[in-house]
N, C-alpha and C positions, 0 to 999 in steps of 0.2 A: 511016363513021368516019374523022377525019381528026386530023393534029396540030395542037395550037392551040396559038398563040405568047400571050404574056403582052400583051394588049390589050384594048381597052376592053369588044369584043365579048365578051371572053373573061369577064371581068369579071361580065358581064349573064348570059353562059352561056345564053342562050335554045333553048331545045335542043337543044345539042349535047353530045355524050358525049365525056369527058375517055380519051384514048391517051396520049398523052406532051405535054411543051411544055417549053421551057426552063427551068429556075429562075429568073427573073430579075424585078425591082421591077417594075412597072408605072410609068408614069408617068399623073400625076392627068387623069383623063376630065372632071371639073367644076370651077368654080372653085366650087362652095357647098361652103362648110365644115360639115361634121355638126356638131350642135347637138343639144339638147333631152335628154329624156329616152329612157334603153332600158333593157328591162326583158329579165333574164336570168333562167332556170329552170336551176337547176343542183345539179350535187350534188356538184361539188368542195370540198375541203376549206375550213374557213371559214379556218383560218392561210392559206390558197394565196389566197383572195378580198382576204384581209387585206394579202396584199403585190404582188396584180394592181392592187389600186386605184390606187398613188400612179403607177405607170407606167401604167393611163388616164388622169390625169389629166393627167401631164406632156405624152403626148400627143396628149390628145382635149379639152384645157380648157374646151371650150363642153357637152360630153357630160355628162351626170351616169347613170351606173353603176347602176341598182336591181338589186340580187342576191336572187333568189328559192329559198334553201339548203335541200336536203333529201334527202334519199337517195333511191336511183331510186326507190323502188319508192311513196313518198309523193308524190314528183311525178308519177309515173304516173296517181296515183288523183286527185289537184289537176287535173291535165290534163286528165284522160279529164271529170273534172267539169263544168270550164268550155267545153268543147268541148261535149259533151252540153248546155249549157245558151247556145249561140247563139258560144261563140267565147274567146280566149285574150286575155288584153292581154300576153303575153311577144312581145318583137323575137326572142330566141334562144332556145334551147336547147341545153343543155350538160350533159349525161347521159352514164352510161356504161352506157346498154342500149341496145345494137348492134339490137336487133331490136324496140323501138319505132320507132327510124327506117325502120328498112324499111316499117312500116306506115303510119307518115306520110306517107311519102315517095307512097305504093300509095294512100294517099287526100289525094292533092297538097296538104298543107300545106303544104308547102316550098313558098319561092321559091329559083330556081335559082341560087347563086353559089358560086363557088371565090375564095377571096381567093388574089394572086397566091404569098404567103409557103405556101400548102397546096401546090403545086407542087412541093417538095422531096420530102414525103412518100413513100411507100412506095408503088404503085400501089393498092394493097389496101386500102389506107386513105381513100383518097376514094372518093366514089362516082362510079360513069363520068355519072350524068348532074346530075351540079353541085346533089346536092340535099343531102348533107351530108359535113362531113371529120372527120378526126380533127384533135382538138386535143391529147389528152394518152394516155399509153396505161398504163394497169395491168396489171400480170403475176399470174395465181394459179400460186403454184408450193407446193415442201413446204416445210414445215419441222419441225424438232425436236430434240428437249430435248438438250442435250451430253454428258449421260451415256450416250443412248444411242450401242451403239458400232456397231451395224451397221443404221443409217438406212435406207429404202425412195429406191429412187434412181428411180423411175418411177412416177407414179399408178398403171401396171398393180398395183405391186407393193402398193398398199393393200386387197388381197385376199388378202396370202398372212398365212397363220395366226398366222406369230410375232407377227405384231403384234395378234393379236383383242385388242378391249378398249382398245387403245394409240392410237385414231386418232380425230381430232376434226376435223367438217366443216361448212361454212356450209351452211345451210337453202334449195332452190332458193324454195322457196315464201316467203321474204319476203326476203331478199337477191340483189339482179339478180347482181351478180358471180359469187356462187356457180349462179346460173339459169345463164349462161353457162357455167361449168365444167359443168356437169350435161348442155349440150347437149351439148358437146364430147362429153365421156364416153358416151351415150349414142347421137352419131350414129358413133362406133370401136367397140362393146363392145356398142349393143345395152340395152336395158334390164333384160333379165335381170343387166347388171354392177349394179345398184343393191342388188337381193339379195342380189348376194355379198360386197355390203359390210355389207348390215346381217346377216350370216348372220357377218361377221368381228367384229360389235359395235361398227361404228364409232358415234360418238353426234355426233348433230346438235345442233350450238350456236346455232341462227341468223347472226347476221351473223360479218365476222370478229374484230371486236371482243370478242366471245363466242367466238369459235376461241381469239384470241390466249390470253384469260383462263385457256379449260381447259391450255392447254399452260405457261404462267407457274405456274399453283398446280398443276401435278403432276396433273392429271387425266387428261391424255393426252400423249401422249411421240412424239407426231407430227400434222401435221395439213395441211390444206390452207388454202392464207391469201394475199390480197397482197403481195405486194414490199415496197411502198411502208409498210404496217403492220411489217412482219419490219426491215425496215432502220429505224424507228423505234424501235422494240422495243429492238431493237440496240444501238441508239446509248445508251439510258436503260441498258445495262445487263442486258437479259432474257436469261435461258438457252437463250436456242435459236440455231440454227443456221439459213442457208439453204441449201436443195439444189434446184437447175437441175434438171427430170425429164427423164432420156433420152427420152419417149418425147414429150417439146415441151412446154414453157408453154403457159401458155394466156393468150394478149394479152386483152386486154376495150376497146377503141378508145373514149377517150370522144369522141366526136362533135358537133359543133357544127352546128344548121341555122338558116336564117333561115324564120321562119310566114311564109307570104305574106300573113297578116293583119298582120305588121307596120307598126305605125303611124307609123315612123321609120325605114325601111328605108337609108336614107344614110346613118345614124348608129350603126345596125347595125350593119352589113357594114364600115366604119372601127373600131368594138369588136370584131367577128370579126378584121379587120387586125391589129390589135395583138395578142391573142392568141393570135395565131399568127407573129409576130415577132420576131427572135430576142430581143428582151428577157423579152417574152410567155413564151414556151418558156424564157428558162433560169427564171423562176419554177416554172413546172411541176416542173422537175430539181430545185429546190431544195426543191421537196414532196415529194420520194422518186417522182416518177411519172419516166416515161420522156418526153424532148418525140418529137416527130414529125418535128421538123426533124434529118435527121443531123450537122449540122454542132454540134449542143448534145452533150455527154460524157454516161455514163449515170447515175442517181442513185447519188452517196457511192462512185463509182468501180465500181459495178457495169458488167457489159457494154454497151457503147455500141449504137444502133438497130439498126443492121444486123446486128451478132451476135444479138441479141434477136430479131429477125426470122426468121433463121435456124434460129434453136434453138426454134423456137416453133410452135405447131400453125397453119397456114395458114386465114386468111378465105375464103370464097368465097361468093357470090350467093346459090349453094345452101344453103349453111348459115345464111346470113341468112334465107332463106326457111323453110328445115327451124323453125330457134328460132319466126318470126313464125306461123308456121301450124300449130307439131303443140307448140307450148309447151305449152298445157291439157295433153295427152296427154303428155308428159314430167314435169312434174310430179305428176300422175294414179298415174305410174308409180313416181316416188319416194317419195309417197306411202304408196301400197298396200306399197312395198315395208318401210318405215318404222316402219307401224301395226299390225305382226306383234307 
């Protein structure tokens, strides 16, 4: 393992594992200008796509953009389809399930590139071997109704009694984010924690859109949810509150890789550029997400990256591994625990 400076090589990233390197531009490896068509798979928001366009365009003029929108879990099963059936036409991917990349990556879709604007990033956030970064990051934290007056200041604490009946949570089995809190939860606590939640009557809403709803119409008077949904909410006016958990957020890293079946891989990785640029990133921020880049503020004045980071339950290999390999069985477990 060594340090790599921001160059051409580094660019290419031909197997070598990312330790540290400078933040700094790259200067252009080619004079061809990226061109043509690129075809993105994603599941960011369609207002975020809506206002990433005109800043491709300003600075990718020859590019034209195809955005393939859909929530993780519907790209998942579009992917897994065209994959099973000889191959993908997407250049990117831009998802926020942390542990489908690990599997891609385990069955070398990826071509290996770090654009040099990923460099700032948190180490935790790229992957050491140049196969995919984070571009945007979502928080599940709590939230809840403003009447009540003594809120749960930790996920540990949506087990204790006062609240049976009071707690609404995303569904691991069709919502990634909420899959993700669930590993979380389950690689601290164990799966026997899923019982004692539904033993406290929490009720599953599927996505958080369905969280937000129960907790707006009085259905439940705390819940588990996005940031970026809570700080919209917010802003319209909804009754609730956010609450930071002591016992760490939980990041959800959305991830950007290039298929190494990409058909336009030059034109790519100058779309990966950009979205991950500081114009790129502050669009992000201004969707309620967190950018990646520290130097962007946090969404509507929330805690900026590093305190986020901080206050936030830690990434590691392991746990990307734990989600990609025993997810069936975590699920399985939420399940059973569920259908009581």
């Amino acid at each position: 393992m060594r340090a790599l400076g921001v160059t051409c090589a580094l660019v290419a990233l031909a197997g070598c594992r990312i330790e540290s390197a400078a933040p700094q531009v790259a200067s252009a490896c080619s004079t061809t200008k990226p061109a043509g068509d690129v075809w993105v798979y994603t599941s960011m928001y369609p207002h975020v796509l809506d206002a990433l366009d005109p800043v491709l365009k300003a600075e990718l003029p020859a590019v034209e953009v195809k955005w393939v929108q859909a929530g993780s879990e519907k790209l998942l099963n579009k992917l897994e389809a065209e994959l099973q059936a000889g191959g993908t036409p997407a250049d990117l991917l831009a998802s926020s399930d942390p542990f489908l990349y690990a599997r891609l990556k385990r069955e070398q879709r990826f071509a290996p590139y770090v654009s040099p604007h990923a460099l700032r990033a948190p180490r935790e956030l790229v992957d050491a071997d140049g196969a995919y970064a984070a571009l945007r990051l979502s928080t599940m934290v709590l939230v809840y109704r403003r009447e009540l007056t003594a809120p749960p200041r930790s996920f540990a604490d949506l087990t204790d009694p006062r609240l049976r009946g009071e707690i609404a949570i995303g569904d691991p089995l069709t919502s990634g984010t909420a899959f993700t809190w669930a590993v979380f939860m389950e690689a601290a606590w164990g799966a026997e924690w899923f019982q004692k939640l539904r033993a406290n009557e929490a009720q599953v809403a599927g996505g958080n859109a369905a969280v937000l709803q129960k907790l707006e119409g009085g259905e439940a008077k705390v819940g588990v949810l996005l940031l970026e949904n809570a700080l919209a909410a917010k802003a319209k006016g909804s009754p609730i509150e956010i609450q930071w958990p002591d016992d760490g957020a939980v990041v959800v890293p959305g991830f950007v890789g290039l298929f190494a079946t990409s058909h336009n891989p030059l034109a790519a990785k100058a779309v990966e550029d950009v979205l991950l640029s500081p114009r790129g990133q502050a669009v992000i921020v201004a969707g309620d997400m967190h950018a990646v880049d520290p130097r962007q503020p946090g969404p509507r004045n929330e805690r900026a990256l590093e305190a986020l980071m901080k206050s936030s339950r830690g990434w590691t290999e392991a746990l990307l591994e734990h989600g990609e390999h025993d997810g069936a069985k975590i699920k399985n477990a939420f399940a059973k625990a569920f259908s009581k």
